[in-house]
C-alpha positions in Angstrom: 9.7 -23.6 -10.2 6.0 -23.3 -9.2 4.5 -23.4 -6.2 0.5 -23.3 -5.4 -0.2 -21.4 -2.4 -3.3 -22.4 -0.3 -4.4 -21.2 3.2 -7.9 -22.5 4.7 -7.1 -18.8 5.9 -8.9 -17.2 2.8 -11.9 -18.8 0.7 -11.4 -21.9 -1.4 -11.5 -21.5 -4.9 -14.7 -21.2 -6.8 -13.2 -22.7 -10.2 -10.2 -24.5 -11.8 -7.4 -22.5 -9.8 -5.1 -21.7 -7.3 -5.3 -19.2 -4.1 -1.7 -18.3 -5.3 0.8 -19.3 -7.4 4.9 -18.5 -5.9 7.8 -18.2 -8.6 10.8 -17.5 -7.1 10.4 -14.2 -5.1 6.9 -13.5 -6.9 3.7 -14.4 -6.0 0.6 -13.8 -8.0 -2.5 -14.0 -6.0 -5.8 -14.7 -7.6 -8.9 -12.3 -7.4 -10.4 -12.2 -3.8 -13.7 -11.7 -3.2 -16.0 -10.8 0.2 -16.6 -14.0 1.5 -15.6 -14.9 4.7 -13.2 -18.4 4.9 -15.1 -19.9 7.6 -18.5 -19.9 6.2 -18.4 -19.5 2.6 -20.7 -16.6 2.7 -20.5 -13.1 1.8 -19.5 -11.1 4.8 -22.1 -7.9 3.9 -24.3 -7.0 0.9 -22.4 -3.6 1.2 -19.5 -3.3 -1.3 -17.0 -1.3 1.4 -17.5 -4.5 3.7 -16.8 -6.8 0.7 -14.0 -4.8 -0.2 -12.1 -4.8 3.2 -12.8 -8.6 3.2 -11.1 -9.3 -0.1 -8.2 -7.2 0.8 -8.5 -9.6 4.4 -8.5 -12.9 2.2 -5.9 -11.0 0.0 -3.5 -10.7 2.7 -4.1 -14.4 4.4 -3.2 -16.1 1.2 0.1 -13.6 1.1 1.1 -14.4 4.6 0.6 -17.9 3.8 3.7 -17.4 1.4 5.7 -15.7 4.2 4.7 -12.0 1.8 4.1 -9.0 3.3 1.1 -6.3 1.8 4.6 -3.9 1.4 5.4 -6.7 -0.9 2.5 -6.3 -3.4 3.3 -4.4 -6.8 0.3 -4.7 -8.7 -3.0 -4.7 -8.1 -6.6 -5.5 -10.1 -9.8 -4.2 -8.6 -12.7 -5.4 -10.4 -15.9 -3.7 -9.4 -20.0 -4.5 -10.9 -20.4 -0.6 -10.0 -18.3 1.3 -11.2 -20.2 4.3 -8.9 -18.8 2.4 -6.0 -14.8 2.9 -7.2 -14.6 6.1 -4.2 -16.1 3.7 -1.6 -13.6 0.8 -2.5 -10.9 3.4 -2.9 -11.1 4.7 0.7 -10.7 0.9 1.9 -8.5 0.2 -0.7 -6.4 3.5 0.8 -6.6 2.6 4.3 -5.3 -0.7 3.7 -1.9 0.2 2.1 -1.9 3.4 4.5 1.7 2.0 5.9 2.7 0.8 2.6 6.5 2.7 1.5 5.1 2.2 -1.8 1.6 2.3 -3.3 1.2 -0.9 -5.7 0.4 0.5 -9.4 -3.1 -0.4 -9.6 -6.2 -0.8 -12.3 -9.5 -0.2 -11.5 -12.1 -1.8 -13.6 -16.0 -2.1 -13.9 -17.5 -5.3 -15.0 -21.0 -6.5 -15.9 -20.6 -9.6 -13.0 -18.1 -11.4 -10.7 -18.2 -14.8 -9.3 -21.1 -15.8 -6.8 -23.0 -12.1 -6.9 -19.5 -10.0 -5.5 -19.7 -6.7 -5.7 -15.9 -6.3 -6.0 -12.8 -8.6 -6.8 -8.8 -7.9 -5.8 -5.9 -9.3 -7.5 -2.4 -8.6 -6.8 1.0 -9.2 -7.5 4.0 -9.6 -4.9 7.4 -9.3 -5.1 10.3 -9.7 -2.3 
C-alpha cells in the first residue's frame, strides 16, 4: 500500500509529485532543493547554504513519516557544478556525522535543476 507523504514543513512541490511516497517500511523522498518552506525562496545564492537546506527540507519530510536520517539508505545529489561536489560534500558529511551507517550515495552533475538550484537531494529510507 502507498502512502504520499506531505509536511508544510518542507517546500511544496514544483511539478506533478509527491514530497514522499511510504511503502511499508520504505520511504522514498523526492529531490529537495534550497528553498526555504515558509517563503518559497531560495535560502542563499551560495551552493553550501542551498545544500544544508535541502538536507533541512530532506529531513522534515522524513520526520513527517516518523523516519529518522539513520534510516536513509540511498542518496542522489544532483549538482549544476560539478566544481562544487567538495563544498556539498562537507555539508553532506556533517549532516550524517552521527549516522551508524553512511547511506550509499551518487553524486551527479547536471546541466539545470528546477527553479535556478544549485543542488538537489534525494534519498531513500528504510526502518
Amino acid at each position: 500500500m502507498k502512502k504520499a507523504i506531505t509536511t508544510s514543513e518542507a517546500p511544496q512541490a514544483l511539478g506533478a509529485y509527491s514530497q514522499a511516497v511510504k511503502v511499508g517500511k520504505t520511504i522514498y523522498c523526492s529531490g529537495q532543493i534550497g528553498l526555504n518552506p515558509q517563503t518559497g525562496n531560495f535560502i542563499s545564492e551560495e551552493v553550501t547554504e542551498q545544500a544544508k537546506q535541502a538536507l533541512k527540507n530532506l529531513k522534515a519530510v522524513l520526520a513527517k513519516a516518523n523516519f529518522k536520517v539513520n534510516d536513509i539508505v540511498k542518496v542522489t545529489i544532483f549538482m549544476t557544478r560539478i566544481s562544487d561536489f567538495d563544498k556539498i560534500n562537507k555539508v553532506y558529511t556533517e549532516f550524517f556525522k552521527e549516522t551508524e551507517v553512511l547511506p550509499a550515495r551518487s553524486a551527479i552533475g547536471v546541466l539545470a535543476l528546477p527553479g535556478g538550484a544549485l543542488v538537489e537531494i534525494e534519498a531513500i529510507a528504510k526502518k
